[in-house]
N, C-alpha and C positions, 0 to 999 in steps of 0.2 A: 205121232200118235194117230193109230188109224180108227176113223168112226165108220165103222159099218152101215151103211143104208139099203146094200142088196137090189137097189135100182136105180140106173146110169142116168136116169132122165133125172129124179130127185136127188141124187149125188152134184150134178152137175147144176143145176139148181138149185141149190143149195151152197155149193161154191159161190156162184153169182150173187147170189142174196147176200152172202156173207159181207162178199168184196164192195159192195153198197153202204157196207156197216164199217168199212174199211179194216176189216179182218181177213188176212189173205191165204187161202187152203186152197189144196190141191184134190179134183177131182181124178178117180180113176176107174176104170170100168175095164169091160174085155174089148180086144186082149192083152191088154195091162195086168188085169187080176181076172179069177174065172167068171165063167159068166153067171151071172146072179148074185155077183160077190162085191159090187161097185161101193165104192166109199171115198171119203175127205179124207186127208191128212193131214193134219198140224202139226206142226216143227215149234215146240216150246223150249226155250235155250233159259241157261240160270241167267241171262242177262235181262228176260224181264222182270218185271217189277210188279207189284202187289197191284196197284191199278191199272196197269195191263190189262194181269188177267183178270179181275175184275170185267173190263169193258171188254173181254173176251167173251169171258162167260155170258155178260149181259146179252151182245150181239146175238151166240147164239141161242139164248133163250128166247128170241125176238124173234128170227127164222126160223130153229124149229117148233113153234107151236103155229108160227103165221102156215106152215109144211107139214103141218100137222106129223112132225118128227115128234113131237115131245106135246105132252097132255098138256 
């Protein structure tokens, strides 16, 4: 699942942040993807579980508002 951020420094930052929360996504930017187009990827499998993604979700509500990604 790719989240669009459109900037390599806040993608990548945003990675790290995450992985502190112990939620682990892949930054990518150019020339991975074009440039302007940087973003995370999460790989969600039907092997998690409800509270998973629960403390998915929470982590990253925690990052991106501290990232001012999310209001």
């Amino acid at each position: 699942i790719p989240i669009l951020l459109n900037d390599a420094i806040l993608s990548a930052k945003m990675a790290e942040e995450l992985l502190k929360e112990n939620i682990y996504v892949i930054s990518f930017s150019f020339p991975v993807v074009p440039q302007d187009k940087a973003r995370i990827r999460c790989q969600i499998s039907a092997n998690h579980n409800k509270e998973q993604l629960d403390k998915a979700l929470v982590a990253f509500e925690k990052v991106g508002k501290a990232l001012g990604v999310i209001r």
